[in-house]
C-alpha positions as CSV (number, residue, x, y, z in Angstrom):
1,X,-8.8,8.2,-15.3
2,X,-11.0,5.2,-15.2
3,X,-12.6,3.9,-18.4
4,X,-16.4,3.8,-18.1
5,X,-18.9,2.3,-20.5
6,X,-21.6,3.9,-21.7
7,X,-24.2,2.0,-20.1
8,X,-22.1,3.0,-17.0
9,X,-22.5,6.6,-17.8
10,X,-25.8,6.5,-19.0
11,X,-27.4,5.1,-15.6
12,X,-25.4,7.7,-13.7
13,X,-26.8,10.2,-15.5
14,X,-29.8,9.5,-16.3
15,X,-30.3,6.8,-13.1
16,X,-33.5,4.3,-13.0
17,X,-35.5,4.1,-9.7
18,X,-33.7,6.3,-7.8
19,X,-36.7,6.7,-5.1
20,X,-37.5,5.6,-2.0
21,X,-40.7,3.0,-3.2
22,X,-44.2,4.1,-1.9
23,X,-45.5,1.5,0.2
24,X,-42.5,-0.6,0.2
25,X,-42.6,-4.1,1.7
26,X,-38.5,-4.9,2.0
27,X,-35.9,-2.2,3.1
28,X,-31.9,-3.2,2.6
29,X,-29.4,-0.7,4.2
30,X,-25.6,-1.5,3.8
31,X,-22.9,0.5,4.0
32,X,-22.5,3.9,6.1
33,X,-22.0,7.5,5.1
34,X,-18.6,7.9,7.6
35,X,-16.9,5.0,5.2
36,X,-17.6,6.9,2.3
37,X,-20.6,4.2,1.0
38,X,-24.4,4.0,1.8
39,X,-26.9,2.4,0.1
40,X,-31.0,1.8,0.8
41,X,-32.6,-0.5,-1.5
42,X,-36.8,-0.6,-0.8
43,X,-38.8,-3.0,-2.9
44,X,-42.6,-3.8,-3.0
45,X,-42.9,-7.4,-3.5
46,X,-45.8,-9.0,-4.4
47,X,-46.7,-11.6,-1.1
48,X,-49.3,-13.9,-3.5
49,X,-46.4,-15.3,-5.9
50,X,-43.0,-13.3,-4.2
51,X,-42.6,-11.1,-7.1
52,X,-40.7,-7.8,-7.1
53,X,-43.0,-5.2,-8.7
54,X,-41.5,-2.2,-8.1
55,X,-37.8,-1.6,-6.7
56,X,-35.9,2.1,-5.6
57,X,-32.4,2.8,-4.5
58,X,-31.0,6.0,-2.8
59,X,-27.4,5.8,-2.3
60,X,-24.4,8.5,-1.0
61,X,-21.2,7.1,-3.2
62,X,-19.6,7.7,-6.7
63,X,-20.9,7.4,-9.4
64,X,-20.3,3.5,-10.2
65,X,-22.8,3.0,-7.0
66,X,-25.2,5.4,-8.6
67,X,-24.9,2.6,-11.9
68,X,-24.8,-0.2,-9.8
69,X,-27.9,0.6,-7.6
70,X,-30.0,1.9,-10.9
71,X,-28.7,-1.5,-12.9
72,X,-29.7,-3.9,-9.9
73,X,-33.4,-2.0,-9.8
74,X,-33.7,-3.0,-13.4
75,X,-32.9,-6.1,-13.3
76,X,-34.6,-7.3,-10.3
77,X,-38.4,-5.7,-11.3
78,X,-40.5,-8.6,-12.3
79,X,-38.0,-11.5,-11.2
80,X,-39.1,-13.5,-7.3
81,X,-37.0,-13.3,-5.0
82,X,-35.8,-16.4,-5.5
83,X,-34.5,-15.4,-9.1
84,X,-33.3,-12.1,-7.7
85,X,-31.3,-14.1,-5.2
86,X,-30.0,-16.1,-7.7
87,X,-28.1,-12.9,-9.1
88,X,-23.9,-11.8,-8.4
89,X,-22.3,-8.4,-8.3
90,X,-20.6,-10.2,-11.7
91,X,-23.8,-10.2,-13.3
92,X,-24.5,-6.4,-12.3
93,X,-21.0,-5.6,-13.7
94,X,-21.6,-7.6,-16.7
95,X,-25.2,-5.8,-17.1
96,X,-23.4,-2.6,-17.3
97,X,-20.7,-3.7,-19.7
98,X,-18.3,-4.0,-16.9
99,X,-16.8,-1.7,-14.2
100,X,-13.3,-1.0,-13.4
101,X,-11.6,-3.0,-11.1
102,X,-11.4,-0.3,-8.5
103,X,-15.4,-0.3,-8.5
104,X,-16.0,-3.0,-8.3
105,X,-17.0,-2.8,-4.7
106,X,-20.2,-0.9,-6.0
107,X,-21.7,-3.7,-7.2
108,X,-21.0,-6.1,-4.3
109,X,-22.7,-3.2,-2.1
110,X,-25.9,-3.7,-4.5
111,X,-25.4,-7.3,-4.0
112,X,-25.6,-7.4,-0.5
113,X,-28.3,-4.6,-0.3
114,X,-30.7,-6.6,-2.0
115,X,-30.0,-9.6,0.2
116,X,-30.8,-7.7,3.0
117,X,-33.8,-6.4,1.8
118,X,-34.9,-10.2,0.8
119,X,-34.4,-10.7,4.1
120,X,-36.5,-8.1,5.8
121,X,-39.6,-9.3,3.6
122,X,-39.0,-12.8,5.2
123,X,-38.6,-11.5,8.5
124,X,-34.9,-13.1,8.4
125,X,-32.0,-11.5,10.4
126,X,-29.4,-10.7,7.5
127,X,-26.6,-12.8,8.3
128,X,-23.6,-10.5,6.5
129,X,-24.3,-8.0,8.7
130,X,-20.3,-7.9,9.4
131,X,-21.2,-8.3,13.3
132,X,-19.7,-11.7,14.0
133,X,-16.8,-11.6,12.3
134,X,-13.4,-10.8,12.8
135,X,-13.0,-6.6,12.3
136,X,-9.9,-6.4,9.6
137,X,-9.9,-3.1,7.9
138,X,-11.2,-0.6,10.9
139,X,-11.4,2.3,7.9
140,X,-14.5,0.5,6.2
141,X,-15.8,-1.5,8.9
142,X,-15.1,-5.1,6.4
143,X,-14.7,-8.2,8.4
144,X,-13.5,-11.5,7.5
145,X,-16.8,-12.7,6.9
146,X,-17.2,-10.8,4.0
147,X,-13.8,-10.7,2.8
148,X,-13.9,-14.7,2.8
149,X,-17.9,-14.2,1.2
150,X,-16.5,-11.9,-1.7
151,X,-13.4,-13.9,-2.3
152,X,-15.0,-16.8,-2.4
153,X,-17.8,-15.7,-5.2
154,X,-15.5,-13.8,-7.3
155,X,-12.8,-16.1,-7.1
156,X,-10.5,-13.5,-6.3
157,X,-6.1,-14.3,-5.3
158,X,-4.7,-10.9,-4.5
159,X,-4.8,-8.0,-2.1
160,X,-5.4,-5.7,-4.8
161,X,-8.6,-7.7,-6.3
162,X,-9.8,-7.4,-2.2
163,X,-9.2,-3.8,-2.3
164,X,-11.4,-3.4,-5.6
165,X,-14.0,-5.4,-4.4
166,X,-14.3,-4.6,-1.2
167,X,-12.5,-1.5,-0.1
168,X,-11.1,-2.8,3.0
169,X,-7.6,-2.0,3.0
170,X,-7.7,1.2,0.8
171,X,-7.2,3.8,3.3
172,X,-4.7,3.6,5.8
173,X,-3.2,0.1,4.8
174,X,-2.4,-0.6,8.5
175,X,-5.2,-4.2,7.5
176,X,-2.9,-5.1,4.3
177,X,-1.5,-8.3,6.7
178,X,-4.4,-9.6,8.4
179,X,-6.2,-9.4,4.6
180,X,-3.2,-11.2,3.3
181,X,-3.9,-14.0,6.3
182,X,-7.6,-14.4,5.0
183,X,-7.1,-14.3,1.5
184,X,-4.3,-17.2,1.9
185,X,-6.9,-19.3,3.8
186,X,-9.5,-19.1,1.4
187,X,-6.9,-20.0,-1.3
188,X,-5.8,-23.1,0.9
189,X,-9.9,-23.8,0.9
190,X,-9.4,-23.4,-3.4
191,X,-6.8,-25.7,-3.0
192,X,-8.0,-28.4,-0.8
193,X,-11.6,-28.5,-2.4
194,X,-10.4,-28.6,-5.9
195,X,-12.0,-31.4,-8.0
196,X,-9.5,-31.9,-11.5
197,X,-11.6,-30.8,-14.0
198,X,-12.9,-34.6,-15.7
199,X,-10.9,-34.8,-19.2
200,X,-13.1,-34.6,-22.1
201,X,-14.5,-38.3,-23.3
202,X,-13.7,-38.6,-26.9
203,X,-16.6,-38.6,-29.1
204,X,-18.0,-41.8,-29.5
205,X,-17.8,-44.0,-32.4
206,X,-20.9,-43.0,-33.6
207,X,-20.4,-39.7,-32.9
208,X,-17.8,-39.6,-34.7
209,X,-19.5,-41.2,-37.8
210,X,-22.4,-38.7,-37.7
211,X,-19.8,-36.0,-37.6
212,X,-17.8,-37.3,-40.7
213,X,-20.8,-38.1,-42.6
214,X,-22.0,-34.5,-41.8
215,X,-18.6,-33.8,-43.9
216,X,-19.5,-35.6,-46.9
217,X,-22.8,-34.2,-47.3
218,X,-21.4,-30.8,-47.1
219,X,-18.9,-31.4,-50.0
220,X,-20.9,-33.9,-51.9
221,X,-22.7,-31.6,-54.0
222,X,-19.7,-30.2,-55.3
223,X,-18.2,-33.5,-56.2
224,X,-21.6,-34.0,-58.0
225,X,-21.7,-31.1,-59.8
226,X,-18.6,-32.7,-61.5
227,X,-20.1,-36.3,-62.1
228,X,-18.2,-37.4,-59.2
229,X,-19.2,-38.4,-55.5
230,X,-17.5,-39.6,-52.0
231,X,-18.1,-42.3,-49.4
232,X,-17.1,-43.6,-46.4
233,X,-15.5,-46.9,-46.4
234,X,-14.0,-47.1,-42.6
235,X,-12.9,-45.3,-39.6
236,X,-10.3,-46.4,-37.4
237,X,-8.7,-44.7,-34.8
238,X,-7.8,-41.1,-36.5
239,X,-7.4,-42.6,-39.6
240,X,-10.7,-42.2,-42.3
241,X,-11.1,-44.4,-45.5
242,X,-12.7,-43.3,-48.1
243,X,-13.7,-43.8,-51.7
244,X,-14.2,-41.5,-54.5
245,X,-16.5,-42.4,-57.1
246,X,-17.7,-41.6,-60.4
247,X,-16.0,-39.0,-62.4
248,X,-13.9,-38.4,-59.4
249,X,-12.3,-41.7,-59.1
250,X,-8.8,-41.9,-60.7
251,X,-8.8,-38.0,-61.5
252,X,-5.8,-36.1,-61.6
253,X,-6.9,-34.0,-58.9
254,X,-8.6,-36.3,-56.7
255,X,-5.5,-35.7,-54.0
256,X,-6.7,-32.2,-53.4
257,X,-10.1,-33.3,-52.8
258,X,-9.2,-35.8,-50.1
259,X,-6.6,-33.5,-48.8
260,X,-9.7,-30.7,-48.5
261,X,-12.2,-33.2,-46.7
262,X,-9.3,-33.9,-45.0
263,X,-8.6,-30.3,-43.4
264,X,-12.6,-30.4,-42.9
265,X,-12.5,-33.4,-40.8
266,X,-9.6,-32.3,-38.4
267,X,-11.7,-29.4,-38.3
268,X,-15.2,-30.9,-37.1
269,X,-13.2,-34.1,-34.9
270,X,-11.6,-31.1,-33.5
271,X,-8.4,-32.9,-34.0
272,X,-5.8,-34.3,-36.6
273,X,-7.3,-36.8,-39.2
274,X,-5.7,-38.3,-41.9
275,X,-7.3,-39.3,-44.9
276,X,-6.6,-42.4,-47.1
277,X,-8.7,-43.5,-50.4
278,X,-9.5,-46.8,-51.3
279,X,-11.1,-48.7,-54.2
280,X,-14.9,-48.0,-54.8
281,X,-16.8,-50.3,-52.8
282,X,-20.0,-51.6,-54.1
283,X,-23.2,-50.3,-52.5
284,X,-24.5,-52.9,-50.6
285,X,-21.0,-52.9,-48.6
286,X,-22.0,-52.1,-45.1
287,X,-19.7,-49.9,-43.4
288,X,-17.3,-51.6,-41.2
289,X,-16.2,-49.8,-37.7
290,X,-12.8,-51.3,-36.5
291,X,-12.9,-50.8,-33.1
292,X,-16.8,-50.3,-32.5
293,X,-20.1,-51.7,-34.0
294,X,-21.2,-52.2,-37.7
């Protein structure tokens, strides 16, 4: 048994929009009752600023369509069409707290449903019709158009995820090969187009002092409270000199102090730092960077 939220549950009984909009300006129709899936999505869009004022959904399918098609009415209502196209099937998914991975075809339906209705308000031809392409799974009438569109947005590596998303090749099986084909070609695509991911610069010198002085100030007050106070001397590399003052200099527990600003450091750096004290320095000492600017 499949594990539903209750935003899932709640929009499938209790489903938003489920009409056919009264003087509706955009009209999407995917799917098709013989594969089991059919979905019209009618919308009255505003024409002086392309604003979706009002949006309906009646759908044949489970009841993870019925969600889908009542979350994607909500959502759109009050976004343009741009901002509506902006949306993914993820985001549906994610609005209702997730679907199961077998169901997740019901929000790629949505998806596409809205597209096609976007496009009939703009007097477009809606290019994932599934005409051009290459027929791969007979059952659901899915092409390799959108098996490579899918794939491609949701990132997705193995039959199964196509299956979920999809449905093509969750009947008969007799597509589970040519899929395989597609699905390694748009990984070769991943592959080939893959930029490495640029390292992270280290923080800057000044960064870094901004980020240690934060530090201080945070544990300064406690060190006052005890007639005693901290500052930085220098900064080199991962090392961090400081000086204890007042009551704290030459106390018998000054080592746990450093040792604790030492654990906060590695902590804010967001990497090991080791603390060493030196002599108090007078006040006028400006702070010397090795490295970097004074």
């Amino acid at each position: 048994m499949w594990d539903y939220s209750e935003k899932v549950k709640d929009h499938f009984f209790s489903p938003r929009n489920a009409k056919a909009v009264e003087q509706a300006n955009a009209t999407g129709d995917v799917g098709s009752i013989s594969c089991g899936d059919a979905l019209r999505l009618t919308l009255k869009v505003n024409p002086d600023n392309d604003t979706i004022e009002q949006a309906g959904f009646q759908t044949f399918g489970c009841g993870s369509a019925i969600a889908s098609s009542s979350a994607l009415t909500e959502m759109v209502i009050g976004k343009t069409l741009d901002q509506a196209l902006a949306l993914t099937n993820q985001d549906i998914a994610d609005y209702l707290d997730g679907l199961p991975p077998e169901k997740m075809h019901c929000s790629v339906m949505g998806m596409e449903a809205l597209h096609a209705a976007i496009a009939d308000y703009r007097g477009e031809v809606f290019e994932d019709d599934h005409e051009e392409g290459d027929l791969i799974c007979k059952c659901f009438a899915i092409d390799d158009v959108m098996i490579k569109k899918v794939v491609s947005q949701n990132k997705l590596s193995t039959l199964e995820d196509v299956i979920h998303y999809t449905k093509a090749g969750g009947a008969c099986a007799a597509c589970h090969e040519k899929i395989e084909w597609v699905l390694e070609e748009c990984v070769a695509d991943y592959d080939s187009n893959a930029v490495a991911e640029p390292a992270e610069s280290p923080a800057s010198i000044v960064e870094r002092i901004h980020r240690i002085e934060a530090v201080l100030e945070e544990v300064r007050p406690q060190l006052q409270a005890d007639g005693g106070d901290v500052k930085l001397s220098d900064v080199e590399d991962d090392m961090v000199f400081l000086s204890l003052t007042g009551a704290c200099s030459g106390c018998g527990l000054s080592g746990a102090t450093l040792a604790m600003i030492e654990q906060k450091l590695s902590e804010a750096l967001g990497e090991p730092i080791t603390v060493y004290p030196v002599g108090a320095a007078p006040a006028s000492t400006p702070l010397q960077v090795v490295g970097g600017a004074s």
